[in-house]
FIDOTOR-518551 format. One line per 5 residues: number of its first residue (from 1); their letters; for each residue x, y, z of C-alpha. Coordinates in Angstrom, 2 decimals, m for minus. Example, Ala and Ser with C-alpha at 12.3 -4.5 7.8 and 13.67 -1.06 7.14 Angstrom:
1> as> 12.30,m4.50,7.80; 13.67,m1.06,7.14
END
This chain:
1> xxxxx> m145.99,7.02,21.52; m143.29,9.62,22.67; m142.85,13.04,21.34; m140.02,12.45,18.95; m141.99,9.50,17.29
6> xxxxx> m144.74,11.37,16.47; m142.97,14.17,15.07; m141.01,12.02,12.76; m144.44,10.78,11.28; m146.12,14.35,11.30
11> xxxxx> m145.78,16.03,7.74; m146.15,19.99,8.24; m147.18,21.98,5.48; m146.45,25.42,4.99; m148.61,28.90,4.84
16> xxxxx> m149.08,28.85,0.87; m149.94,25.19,0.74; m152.29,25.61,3.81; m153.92,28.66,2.07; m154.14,26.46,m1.24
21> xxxxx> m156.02,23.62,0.66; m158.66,26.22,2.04; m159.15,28.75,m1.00; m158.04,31.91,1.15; m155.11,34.29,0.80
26> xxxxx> m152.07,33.55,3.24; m152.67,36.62,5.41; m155.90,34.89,6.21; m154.16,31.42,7.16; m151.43,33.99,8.79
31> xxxxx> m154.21,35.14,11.10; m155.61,31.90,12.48; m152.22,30.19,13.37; m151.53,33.95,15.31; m154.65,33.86,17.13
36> xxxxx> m154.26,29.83,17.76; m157.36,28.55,15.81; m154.47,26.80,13.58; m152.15,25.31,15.75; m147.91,25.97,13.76
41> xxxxx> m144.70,25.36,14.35; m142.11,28.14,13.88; m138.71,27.40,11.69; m136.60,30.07,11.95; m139.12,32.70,10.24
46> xxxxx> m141.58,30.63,8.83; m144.31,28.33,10.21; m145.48,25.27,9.58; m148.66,23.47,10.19; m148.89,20.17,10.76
51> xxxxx> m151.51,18.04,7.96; m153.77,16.97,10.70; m154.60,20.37,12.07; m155.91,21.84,8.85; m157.94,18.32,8.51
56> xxxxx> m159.35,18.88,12.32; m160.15,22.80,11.83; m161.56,22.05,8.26; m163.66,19.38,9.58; m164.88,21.07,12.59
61> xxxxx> m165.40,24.73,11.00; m169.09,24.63,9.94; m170.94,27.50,9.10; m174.30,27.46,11.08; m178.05,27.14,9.42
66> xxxxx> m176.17,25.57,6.49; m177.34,21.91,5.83; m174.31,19.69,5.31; m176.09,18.33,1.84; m176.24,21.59,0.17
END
């Protein structure tokens, strides 16, 4: 698939929405996209961040000792 097809398919969502999904303020969604643990587009002054990150970084951010049935 090219680059253009699968940004037509891609559904971004922005800070607040991101910060809804994950129960943190903005600021806190605001830092991981600026140090790249959140990968974002920038529109104009705003960013964006595509579903499927916040689906990978949820997934993969564990807390350790913490059993997954608790």
């Amino acid at each position: 698939m090219n680059d253009a097809a699968s940004f037509a398919s891609a559904h971004f969502m922005t800070v607040a929405e991101v910060a809804d999904v994950m129960r943190v303020s903005k600021m806190t969604v605001y830092r991981l996209v600026h140090s790249g643990e959140l990968p974002a587009v920038r529109f104009g002054r705003s960013y964006r961040v595509p579903e499927g990150a916040v689906e990978d970084y949820l997934r993969t951010a564990r807390v350790e000792g913490v059993s997954e049935t608790a």
